[in-house]
C-alpha positions in Angstrom: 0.0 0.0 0.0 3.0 2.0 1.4 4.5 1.4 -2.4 1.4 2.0 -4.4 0.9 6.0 -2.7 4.4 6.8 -3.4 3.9 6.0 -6.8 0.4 8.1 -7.3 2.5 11.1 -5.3 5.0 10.6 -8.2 2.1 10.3 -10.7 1.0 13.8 -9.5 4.2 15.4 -8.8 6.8 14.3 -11.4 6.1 15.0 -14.6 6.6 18.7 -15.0 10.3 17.7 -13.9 10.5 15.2 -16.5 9.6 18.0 -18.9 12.2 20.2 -17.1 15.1 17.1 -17.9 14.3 17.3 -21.3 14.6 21.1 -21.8 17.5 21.2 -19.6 19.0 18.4 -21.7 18.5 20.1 -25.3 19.8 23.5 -23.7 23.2 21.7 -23.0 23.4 19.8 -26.2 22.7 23.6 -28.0 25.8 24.6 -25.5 23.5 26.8 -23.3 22.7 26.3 -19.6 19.2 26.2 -20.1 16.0 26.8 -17.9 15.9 25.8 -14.7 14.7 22.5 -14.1 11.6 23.7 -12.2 10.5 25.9 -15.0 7.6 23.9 -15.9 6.6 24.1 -12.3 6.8 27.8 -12.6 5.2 27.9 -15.8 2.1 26.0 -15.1 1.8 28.5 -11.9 2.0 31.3 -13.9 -0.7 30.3 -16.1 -3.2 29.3 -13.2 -2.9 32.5 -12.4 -3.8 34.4 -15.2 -7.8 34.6 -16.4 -9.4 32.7 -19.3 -10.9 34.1 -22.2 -13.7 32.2 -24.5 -14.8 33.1 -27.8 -18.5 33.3 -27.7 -18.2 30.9 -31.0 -17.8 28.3 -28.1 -19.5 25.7 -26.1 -19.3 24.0 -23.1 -17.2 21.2 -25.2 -14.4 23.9 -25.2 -14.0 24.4 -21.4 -14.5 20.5 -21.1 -11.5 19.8 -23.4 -8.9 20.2 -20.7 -10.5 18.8 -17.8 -11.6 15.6 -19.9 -8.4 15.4 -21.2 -6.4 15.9 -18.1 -8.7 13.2 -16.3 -8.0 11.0 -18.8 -4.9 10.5 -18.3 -4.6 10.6 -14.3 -7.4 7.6 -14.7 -5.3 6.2 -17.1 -2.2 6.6 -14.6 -4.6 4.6 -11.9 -4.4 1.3 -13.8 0.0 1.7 -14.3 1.6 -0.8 -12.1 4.7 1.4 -11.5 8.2 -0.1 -10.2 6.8 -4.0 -9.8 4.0 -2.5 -6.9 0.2 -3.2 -7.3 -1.5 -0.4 -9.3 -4.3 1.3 -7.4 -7.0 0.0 -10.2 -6.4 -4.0 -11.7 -8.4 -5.9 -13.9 -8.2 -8.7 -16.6 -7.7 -6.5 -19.9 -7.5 -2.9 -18.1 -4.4 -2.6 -21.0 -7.5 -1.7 -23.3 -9.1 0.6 -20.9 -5.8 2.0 -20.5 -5.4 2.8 -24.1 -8.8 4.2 -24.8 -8.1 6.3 -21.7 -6.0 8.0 -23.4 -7.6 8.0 -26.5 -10.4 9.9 -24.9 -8.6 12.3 -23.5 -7.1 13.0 -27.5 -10.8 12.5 -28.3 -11.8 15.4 -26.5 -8.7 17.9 -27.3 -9.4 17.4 -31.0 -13.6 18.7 -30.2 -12.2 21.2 -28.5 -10.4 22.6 -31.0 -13.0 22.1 -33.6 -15.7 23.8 -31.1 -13.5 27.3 -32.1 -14.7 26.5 -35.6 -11.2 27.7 -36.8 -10.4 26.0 -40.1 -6.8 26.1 -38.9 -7.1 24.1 -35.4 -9.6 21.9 -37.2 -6.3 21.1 -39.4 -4.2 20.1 -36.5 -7.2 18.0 -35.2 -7.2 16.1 -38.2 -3.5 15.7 -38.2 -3.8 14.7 -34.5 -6.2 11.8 -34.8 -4.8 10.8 -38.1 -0.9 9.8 -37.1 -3.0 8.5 -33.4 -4.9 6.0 -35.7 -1.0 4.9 -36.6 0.2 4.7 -33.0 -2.5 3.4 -31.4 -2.1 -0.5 -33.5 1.6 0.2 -32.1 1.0 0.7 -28.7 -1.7 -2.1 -28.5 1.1 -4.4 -29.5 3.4 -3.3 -27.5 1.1 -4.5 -24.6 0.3 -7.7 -26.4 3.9 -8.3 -26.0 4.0 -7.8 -22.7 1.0 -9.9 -21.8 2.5 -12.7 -23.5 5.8 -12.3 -22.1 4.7 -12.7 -18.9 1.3 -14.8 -19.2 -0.5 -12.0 -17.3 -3.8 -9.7 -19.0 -3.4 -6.9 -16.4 -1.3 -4.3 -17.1 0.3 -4.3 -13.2 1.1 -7.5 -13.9 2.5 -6.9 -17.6 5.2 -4.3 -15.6 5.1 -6.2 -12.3 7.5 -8.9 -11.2 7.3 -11.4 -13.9 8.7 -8.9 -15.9 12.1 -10.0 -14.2 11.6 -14.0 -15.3 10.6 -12.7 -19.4 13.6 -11.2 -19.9 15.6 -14.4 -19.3 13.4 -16.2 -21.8 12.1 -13.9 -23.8 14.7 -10.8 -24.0 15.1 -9.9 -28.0 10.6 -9.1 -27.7 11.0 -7.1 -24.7 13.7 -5.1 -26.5 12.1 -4.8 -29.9 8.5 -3.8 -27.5 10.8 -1.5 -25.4 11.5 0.1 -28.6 8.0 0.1 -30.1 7.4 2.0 -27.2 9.9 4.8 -27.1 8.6 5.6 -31.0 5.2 5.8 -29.8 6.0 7.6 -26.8 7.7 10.6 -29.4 4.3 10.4 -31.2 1.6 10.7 -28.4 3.6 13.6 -26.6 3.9 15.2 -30.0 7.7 15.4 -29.9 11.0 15.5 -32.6 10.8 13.7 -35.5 7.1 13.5 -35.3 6.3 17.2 -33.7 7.7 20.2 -32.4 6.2 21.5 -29.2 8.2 24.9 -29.2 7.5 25.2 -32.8 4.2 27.7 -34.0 4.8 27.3 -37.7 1.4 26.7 -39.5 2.5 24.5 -41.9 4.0 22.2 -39.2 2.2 22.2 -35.9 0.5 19.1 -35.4 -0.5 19.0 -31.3 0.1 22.9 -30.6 -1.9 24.0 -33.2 -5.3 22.5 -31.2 -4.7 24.1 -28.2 -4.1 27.9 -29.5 -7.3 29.3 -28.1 -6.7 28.2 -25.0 -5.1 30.1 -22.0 -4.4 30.8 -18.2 -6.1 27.8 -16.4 -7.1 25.8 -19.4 -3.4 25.7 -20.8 -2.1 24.9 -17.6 -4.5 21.7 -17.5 -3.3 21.0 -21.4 0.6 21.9 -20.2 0.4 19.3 -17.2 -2.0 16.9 -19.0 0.4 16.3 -21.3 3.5 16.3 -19.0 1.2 13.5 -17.1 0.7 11.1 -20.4 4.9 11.9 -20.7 5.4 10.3 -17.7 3.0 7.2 -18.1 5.4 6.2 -21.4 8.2 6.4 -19.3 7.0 4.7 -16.5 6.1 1.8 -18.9 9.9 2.0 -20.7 11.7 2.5 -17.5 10.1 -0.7 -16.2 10.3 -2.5 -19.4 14.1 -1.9 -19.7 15.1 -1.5 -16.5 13.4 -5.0 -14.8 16.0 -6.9 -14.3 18.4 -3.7 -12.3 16.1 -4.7 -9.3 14.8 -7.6 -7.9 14.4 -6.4 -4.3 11.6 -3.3 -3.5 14.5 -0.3 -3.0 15.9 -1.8 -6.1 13.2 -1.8 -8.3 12.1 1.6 -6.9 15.8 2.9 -7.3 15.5 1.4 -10.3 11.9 2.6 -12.2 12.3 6.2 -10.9 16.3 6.4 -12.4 14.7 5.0 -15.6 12.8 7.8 -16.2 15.1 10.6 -15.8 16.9 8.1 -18.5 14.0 8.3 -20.8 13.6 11.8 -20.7 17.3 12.0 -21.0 17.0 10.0 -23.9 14.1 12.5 -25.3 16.2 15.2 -25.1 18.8 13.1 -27.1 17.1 12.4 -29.5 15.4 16.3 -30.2 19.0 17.5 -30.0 20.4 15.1 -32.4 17.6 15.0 -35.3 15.3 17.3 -37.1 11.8 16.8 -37.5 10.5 14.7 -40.2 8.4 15.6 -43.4 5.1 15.1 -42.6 4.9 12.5 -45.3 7.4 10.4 -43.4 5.6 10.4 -40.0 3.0 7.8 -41.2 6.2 5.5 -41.8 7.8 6.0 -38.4 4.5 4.7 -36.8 4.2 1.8 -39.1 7.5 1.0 -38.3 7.2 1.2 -34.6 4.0 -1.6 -35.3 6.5 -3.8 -37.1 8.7 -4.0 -34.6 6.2 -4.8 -31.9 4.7 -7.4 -34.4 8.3 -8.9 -34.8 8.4 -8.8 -31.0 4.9 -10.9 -31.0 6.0 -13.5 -34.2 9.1 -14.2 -31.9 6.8 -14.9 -28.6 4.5 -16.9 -30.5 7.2 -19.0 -33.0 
């Protein structure tokens, strides 16, 4: 129980530092010192201050974006088995609710946008759900992996401690899953190759173009909503990966929480170190993160 708060406090509390690593990371690879690494503590405190402004174009679907959205993923955060301890919420198959979780809270950010009726945000919503039909098949292998790898259909148990025991039978999946994972990770959180979050280009903007009419409170829900679904990717790659570092309770804790300050390390490696794609090329970075997983599956199941 002891195990299972901690990891809902670092749920909560977390992933605005993630965000921090990552910025902090790029700033050093671009030979600057960077922000601090509480900025995005100080950003999202800033905008919860400020007032909101709707258009009178809008409905109630526009304030409900964020909260939905940011709900979403907390919920979906529920069912994460983080560091081998019990997730607050288990069930046979909650890898599906998990998934559609998080689809709704995309669901809901895309009818936001296209409850400005603004031709250009309704353009990013169509780019939004277009390349998540591409990750989604992705992700849901990933987890099909996983399940088989360790003969579990909850998704505590996919990450728990017969994660350990796969990866002495079954470690070229978990790697090729692990990987599957990282790719989709860069696509959900709308990150380089797939998207640029500090980018405002019109031609380009993918995530940031849905959430331009937003501001003070509402961003800040967006902002931390998607610092939130940041840290749920890592929490699944830092287990996935890092399993076998720690058998024992302060190991595997030690171990999960170093893991992802190592994935957003390796975030901010990888936006340093390559440009964003065309956006023709996107649709093939997905369908190449589903062939991996699928390989990962075809070597379970051989």
């Amino acid at each position: 129980m002891l195990r299972t708060v901690l990891h809902l406090a670092a749920l909560l509390a977390l992933p605005p530092l993630l965000l921090g690593v990552v910025n902090r990371t790029k700033a050093r690879f671009a030979g600057r010192a960077g922000p601090p690494l509480l900025q995005p503590y100080f950003d999202l405190a800033r905008l919860l201050r400020k007032g909101a402004v709707y258009s009178r174009t809008t409905t109630w679907v526009f304030r409900a974006g964020p909260v939905v959205g940011l709900a979403a993923v907390v919920a979906a955060g529920l069912l994460l088995g983080m560091g081998g301890a019990p997730a607050a919420i288990s069930f046979t198959g909650d890898f599906v609710l998990f998934a559609y979780l998080l689809g709704l809270g995309r669901f809901f950010t895309a009818l936001a946008a296209l409850d400005t009726g603004s031709a250009f945000e309704g353009m990013g919503a169509a780019r939004e759900v277009t390349f998540a039909s591409l990750a989604e098949p992705a992700l849901f292998l990933c987890l099909i992996v996983l399940a088989r790898a360790t003969g579990t259909g909850t998704l505590a148990g996919m990450l728990g401690p017969g994660l350990v025991a796969a990866w002495g039978q079954t470690a070229p999946a978990l790697l090729l899953a692990a990987m599957g994972v990282f790719v989709v990770a860069l696509a959900e959180n709308a990150r380089i190759p797939v998207d640029d979050p500090n980018t405002h280009l019109e031609l380009t903007m993918i995530h940031e173009v849905m959430v331009l009419d937003h501001g003070g409170p509402d961003l800040a829900l967006i902002e931390y909503g998607a610092a939130v679904k940041l840290f749920l990717f890592a929490a699944i790659a830092s287990r996935i990966l890092l399993a076998p570092a720690g058998e024992g309770a302060l190991a595997a804790e030690a171990a999960f929480f170093g893991g992802l300050f190592l994935f957003a390390l390796g975030v901010g490696v990888v936006e340093s170190s390559m440009a964003r794609l065309r956006m023709i090329r996107v649709p093939q970075l997905l369908v190449g993160a589903s062939v991996l997983s699928a390989f990962a599956l075809v070597l379970l199941l051989r």
